[in-house]
LUMTORMAR-771982 format. One record per residue (C-alpha): residue number from 1; residue in three letters; x, y negated, z negated. Coordinates in steps of 0.2 Angstrom, whole numbers, plus 2048, in hexadecimal, padded with zeros to 3 digits. Each point is the difference from the previous one (the first is absolute). Example, Ala and Ser with C-alpha at 12.3 -4.5 7.8 and 13.67 -1.06 7.14 Angstrom:
BEGIN
<node nr="1" rest="Ala" X="83E" Y="816" Z="7D9"/>
<node nr="2" rest="Ser" X="806" Y="7EF" Z="803"/>
This chain:
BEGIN
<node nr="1" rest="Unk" X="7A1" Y="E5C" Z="45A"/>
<node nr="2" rest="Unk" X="7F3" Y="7F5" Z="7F8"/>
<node nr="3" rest="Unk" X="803" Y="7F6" Z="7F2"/>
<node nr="4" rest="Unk" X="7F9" Y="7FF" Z="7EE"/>
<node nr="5" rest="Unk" X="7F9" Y="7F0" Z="802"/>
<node nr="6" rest="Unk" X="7F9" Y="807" Z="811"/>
<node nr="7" rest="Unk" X="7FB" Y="810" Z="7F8"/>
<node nr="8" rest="Unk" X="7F8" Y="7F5" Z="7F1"/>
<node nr="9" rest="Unk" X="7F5" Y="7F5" Z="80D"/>
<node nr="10" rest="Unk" X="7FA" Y="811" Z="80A"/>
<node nr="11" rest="Unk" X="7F4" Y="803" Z="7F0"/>
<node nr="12" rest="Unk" X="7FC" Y="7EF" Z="7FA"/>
<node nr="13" rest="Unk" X="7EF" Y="800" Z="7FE"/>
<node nr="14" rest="Unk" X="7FF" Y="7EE" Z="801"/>
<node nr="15" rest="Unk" X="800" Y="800" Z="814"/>
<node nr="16" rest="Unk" X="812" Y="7FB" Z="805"/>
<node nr="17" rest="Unk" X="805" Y="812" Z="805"/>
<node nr="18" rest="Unk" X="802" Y="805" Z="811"/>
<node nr="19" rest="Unk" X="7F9" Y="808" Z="80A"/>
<node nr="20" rest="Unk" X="809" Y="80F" Z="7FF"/>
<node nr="21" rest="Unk" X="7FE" Y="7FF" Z="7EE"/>
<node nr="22" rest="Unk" X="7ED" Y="800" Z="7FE"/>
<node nr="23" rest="Unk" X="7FF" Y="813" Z="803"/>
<node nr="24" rest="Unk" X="80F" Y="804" Z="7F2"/>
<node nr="25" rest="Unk" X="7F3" Y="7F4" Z="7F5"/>
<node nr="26" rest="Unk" X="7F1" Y="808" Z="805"/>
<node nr="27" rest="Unk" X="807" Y="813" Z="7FD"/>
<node nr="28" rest="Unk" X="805" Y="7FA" Z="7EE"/>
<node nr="29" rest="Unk" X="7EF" Y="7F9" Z="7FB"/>
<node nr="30" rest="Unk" X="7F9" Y="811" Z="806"/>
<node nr="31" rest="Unk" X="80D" Y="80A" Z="7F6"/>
<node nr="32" rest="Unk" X="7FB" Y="7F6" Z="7F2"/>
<node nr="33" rest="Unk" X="7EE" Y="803" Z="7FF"/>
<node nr="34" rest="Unk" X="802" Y="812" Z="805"/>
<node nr="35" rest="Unk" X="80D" Y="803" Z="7F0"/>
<node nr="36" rest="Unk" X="7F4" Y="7F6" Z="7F6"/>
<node nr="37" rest="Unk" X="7F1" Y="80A" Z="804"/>
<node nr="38" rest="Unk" X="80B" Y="810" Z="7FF"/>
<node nr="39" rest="Unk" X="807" Y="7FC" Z="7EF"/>
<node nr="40" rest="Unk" X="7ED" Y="7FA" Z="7F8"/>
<node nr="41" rest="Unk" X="7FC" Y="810" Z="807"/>
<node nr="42" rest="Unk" X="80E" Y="80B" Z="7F7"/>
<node nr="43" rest="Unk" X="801" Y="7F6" Z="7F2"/>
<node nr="44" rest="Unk" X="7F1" Y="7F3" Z="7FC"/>
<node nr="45" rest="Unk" X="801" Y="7EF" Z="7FF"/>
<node nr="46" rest="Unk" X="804" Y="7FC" Z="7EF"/>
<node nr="47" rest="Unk" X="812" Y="80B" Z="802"/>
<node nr="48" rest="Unk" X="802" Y="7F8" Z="812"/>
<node nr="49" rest="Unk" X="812" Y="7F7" Z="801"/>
<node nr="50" rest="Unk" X="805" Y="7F4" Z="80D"/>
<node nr="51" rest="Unk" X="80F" Y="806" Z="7FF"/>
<node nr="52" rest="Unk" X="7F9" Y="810" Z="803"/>
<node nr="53" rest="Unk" X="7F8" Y="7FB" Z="80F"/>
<node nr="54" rest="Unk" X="80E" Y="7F7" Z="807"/>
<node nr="55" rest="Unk" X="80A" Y="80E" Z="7FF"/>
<node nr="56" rest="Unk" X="7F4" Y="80C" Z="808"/>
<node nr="57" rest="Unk" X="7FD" Y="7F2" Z="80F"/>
<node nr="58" rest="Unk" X="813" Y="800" Z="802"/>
<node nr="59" rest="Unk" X="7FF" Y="7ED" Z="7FB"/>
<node nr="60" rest="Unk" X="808" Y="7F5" Z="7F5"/>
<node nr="61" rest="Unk" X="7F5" Y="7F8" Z="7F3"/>
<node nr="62" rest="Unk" X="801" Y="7EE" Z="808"/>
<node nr="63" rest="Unk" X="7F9" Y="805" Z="80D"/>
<node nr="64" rest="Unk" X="7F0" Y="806" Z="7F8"/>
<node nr="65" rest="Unk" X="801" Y="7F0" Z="7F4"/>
<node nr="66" rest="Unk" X="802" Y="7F8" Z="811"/>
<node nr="67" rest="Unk" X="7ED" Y="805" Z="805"/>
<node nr="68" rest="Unk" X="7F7" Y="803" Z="7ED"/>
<node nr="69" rest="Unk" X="805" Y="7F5" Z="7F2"/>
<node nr="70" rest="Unk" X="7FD" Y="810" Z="7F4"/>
<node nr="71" rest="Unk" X="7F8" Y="814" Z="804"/>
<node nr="72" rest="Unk" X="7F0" Y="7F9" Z="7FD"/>
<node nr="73" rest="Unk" X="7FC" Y="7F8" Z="810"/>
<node nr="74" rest="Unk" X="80B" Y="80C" Z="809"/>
<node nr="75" rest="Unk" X="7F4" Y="810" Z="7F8"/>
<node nr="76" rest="Unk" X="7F0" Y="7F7" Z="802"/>
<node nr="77" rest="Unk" X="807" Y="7FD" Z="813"/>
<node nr="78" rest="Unk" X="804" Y="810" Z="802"/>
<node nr="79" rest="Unk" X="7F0" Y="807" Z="7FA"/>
<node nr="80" rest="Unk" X="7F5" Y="7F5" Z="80C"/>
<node nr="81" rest="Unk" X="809" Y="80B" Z="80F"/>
<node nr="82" rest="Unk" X="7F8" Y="810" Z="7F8"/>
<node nr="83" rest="Unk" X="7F0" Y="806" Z="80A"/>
<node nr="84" rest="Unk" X="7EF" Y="7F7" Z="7F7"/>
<node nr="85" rest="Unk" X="7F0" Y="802" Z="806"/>
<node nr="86" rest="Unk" X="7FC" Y="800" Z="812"/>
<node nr="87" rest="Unk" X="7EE" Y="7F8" Z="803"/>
<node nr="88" rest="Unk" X="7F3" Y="80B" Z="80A"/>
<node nr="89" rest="Unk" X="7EF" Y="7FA" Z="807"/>
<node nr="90" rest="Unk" X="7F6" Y="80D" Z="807"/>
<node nr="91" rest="Unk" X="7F0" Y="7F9" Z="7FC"/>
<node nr="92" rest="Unk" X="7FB" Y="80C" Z="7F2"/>
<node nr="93" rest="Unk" X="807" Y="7FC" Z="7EC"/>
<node nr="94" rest="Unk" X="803" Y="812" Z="7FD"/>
<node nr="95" rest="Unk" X="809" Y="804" Z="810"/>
<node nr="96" rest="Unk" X="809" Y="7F2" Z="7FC"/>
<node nr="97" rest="Unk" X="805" Y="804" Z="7EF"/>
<node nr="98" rest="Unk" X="805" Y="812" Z="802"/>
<node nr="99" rest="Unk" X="80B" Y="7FC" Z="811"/>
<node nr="100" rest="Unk" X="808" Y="7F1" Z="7F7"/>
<node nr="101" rest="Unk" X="805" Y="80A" Z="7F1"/>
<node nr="102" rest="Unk" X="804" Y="810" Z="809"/>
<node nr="103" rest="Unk" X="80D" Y="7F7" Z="809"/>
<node nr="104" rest="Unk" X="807" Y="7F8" Z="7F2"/>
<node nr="105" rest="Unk" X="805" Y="80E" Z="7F6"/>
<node nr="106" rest="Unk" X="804" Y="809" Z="80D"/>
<node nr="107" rest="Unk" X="80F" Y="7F2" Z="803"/>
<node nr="108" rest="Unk" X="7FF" Y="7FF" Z="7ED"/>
<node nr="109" rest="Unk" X="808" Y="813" Z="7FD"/>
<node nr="110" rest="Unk" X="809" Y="7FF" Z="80E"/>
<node nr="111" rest="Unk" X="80B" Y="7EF" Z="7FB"/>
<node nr="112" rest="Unk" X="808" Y="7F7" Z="7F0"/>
<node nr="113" rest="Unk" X="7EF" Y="7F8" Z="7FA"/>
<node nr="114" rest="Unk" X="7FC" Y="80E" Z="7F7"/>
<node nr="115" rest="Unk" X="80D" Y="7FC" Z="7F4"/>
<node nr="116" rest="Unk" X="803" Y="7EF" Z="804"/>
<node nr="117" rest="Unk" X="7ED" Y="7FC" Z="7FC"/>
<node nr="118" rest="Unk" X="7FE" Y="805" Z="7ED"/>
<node nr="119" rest="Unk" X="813" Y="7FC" Z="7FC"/>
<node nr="120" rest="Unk" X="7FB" Y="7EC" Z="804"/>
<node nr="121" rest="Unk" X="7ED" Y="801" Z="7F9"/>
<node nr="122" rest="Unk" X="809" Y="807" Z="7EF"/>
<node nr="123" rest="Unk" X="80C" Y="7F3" Z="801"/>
<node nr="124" rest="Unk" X="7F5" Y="7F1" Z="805"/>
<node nr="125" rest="Unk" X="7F7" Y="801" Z="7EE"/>
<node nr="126" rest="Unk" X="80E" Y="7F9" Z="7F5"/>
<node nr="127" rest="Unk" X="80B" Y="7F7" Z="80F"/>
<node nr="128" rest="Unk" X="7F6" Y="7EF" Z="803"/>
<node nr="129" rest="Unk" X="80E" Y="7FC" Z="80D"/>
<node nr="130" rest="Unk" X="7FE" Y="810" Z="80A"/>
<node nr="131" rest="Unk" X="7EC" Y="7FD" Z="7FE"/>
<node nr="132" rest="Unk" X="801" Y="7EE" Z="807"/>
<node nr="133" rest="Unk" X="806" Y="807" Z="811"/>
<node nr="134" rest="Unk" X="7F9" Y="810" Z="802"/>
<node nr="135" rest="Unk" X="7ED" Y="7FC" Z="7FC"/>
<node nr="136" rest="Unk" X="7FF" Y="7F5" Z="810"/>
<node nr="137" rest="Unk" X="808" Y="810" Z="808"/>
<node nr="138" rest="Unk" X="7F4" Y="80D" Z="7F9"/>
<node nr="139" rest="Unk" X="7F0" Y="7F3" Z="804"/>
<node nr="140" rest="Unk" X="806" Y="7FF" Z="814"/>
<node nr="141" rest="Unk" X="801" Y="813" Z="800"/>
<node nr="142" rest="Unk" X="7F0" Y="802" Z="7FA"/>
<node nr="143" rest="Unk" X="7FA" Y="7F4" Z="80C"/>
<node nr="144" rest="Unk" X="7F9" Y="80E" Z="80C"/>
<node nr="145" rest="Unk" X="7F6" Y="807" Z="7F5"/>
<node nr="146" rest="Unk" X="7F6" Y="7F1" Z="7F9"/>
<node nr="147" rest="Unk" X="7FE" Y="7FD" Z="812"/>
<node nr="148" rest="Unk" X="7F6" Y="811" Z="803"/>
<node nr="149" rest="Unk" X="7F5" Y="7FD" Z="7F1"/>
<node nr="150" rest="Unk" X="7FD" Y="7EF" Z="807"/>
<node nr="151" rest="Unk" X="7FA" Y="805" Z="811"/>
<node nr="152" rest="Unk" X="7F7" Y="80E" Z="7F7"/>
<node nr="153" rest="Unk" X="7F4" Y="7F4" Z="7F6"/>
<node nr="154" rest="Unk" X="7FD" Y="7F4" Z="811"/>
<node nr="155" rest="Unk" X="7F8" Y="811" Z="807"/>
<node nr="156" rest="Unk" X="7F7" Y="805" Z="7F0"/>
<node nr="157" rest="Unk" X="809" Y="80F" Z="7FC"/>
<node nr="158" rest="Unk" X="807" Y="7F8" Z="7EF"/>
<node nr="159" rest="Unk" X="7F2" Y="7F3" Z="7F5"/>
<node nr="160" rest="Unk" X="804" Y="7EE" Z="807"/>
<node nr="161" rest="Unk" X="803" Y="7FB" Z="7EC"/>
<node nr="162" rest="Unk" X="80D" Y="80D" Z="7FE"/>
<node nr="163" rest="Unk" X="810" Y="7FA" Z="7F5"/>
<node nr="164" rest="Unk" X="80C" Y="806" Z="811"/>
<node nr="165" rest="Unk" X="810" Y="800" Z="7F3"/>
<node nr="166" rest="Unk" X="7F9" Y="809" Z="7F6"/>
<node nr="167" rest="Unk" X="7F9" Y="80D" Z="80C"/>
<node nr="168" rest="Unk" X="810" Y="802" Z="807"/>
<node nr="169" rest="Unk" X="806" Y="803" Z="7ED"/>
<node nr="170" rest="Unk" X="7F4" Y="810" Z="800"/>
<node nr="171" rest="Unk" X="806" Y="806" Z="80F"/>
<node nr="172" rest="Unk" X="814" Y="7FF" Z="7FE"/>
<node nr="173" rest="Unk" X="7FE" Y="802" Z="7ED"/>
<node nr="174" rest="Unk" X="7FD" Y="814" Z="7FD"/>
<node nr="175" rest="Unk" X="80F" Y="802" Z="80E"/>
<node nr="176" rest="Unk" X="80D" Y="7F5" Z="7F8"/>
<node nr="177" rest="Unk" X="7FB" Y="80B" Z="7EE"/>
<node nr="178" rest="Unk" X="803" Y="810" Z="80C"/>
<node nr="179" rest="Unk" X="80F" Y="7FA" Z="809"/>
<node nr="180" rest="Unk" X="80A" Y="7F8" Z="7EF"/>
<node nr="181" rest="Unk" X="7F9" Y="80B" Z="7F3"/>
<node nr="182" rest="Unk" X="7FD" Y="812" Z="808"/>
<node nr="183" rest="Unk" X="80E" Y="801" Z="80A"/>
<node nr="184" rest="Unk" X="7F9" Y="809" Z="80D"/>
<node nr="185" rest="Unk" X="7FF" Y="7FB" Z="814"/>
<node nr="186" rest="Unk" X="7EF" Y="7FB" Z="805"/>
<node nr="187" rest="Unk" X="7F7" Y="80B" Z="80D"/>
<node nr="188" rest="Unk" X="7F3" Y="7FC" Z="80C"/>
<node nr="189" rest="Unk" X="7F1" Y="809" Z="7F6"/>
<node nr="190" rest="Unk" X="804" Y="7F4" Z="7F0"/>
<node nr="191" rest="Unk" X="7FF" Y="7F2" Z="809"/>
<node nr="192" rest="Unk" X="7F1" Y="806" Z="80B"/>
<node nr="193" rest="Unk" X="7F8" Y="801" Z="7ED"/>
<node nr="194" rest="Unk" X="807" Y="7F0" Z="7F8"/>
<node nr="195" rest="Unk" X="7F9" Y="7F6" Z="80D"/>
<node nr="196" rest="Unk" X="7F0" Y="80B" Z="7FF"/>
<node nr="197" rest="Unk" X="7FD" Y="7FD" Z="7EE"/>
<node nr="198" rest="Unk" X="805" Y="7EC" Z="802"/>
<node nr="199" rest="Unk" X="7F4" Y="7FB" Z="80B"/>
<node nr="200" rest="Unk" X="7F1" Y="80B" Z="7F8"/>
<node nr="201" rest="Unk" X="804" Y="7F5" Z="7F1"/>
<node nr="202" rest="Unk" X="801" Y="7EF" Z="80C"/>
<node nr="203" rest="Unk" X="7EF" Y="803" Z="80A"/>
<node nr="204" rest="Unk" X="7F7" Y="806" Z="7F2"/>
<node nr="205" rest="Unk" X="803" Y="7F3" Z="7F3"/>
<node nr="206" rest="Unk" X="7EF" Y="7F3" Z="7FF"/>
């Protein structure tokens, strides 16, 4: 039988466990992020606990503590696992657009981000902490889509003087008002004309 002090080292995170610990450490972290993820979902973030978490990760609270100094880097961890945008190049903006954004909500009502998404965009607007680390998160995942508009003014598709952020901004914006204020699922025909009426406004402005 294994001791405490053995069953303590299996899930240190600080590198002395053994080697037989390292899955026991590695299963934990998962658990975590999974309750975490679960509970923003069920419960948003501002009533998320980490005793709650703990207990729905069949963990004690040290050993969250252990990994995240407090839920906000564990939430804005566990949100960066959720699916973002996955970058297309096709060679043509609107194919592009439409097979990006089809593929995101399509993983987007299918998965925790629809919940998770506008409970931290609520919360971000009076928790300057929470902000601090999610922008940089937020920024990365939407990354893929600058990326295409980018590509899309070296081939002319888009004015070489475009503002790309804020481009992007038009795109992403009349979705985020259906997403957190409609509260309907997106469907491929919307996005087909969100994208439609975006770029009409982006090629023909002088």
């Amino acid at each position: 039988m294994r001791t405490n002090h053995e069953l303590q080292a299996s899930d240190s995170p600080n590198g002395s466990a053994t080697s037989a610990g390292r899955p026991r450490s590695d299963e934990a972290h998962k658990a975590i992020l999974d309750a975490t993820l679960a509970l923003l979902a069920d419960v948003g973030f501002s009533a998320l606990k980490v005793e709650g978490v703990a207990s729905r990760a069949g963990v004690g609270k040290a050993t969250i503590y252990r990994r995240w100094r407090s839920k906000l880097p564990l939430v804005v961890e566990a949100f960066s696992l959720l699916p973002a945008l996955e970058e297309v190049d096709t060679g043509d903006l609107v194919t592009d657009l439409k097979k990006m954004l089809r593929n995101y909500f399509e993983l987007f009502n299918s998965t925790p981000l629809g919940t998770v998404l506008p409970s931290l965009a609520g919360e971000r607007r009076h928790n300057q902490a929470l902000s601090k680390l999610l922008d940089p998160v937020l920024r990365e995942r939407r990354r893929p889509l600058v990326r295409v508009l980018e590509r899309a003014v070296e081939r002319g598709e888009l004015p070489r003087d475009l503002d790309i952020d804020l481009a992007a901004d038009l795109i992403v914006g009349p979705i985020a008002v259906r997403l957190f204020f409609g509260g309907g699922k997106l469907g491929p025909r919307l996005i087909d004309s969100i994208v439609d009426l975006a770029l009409s406004g982006l090629r023909g402005r002088s």
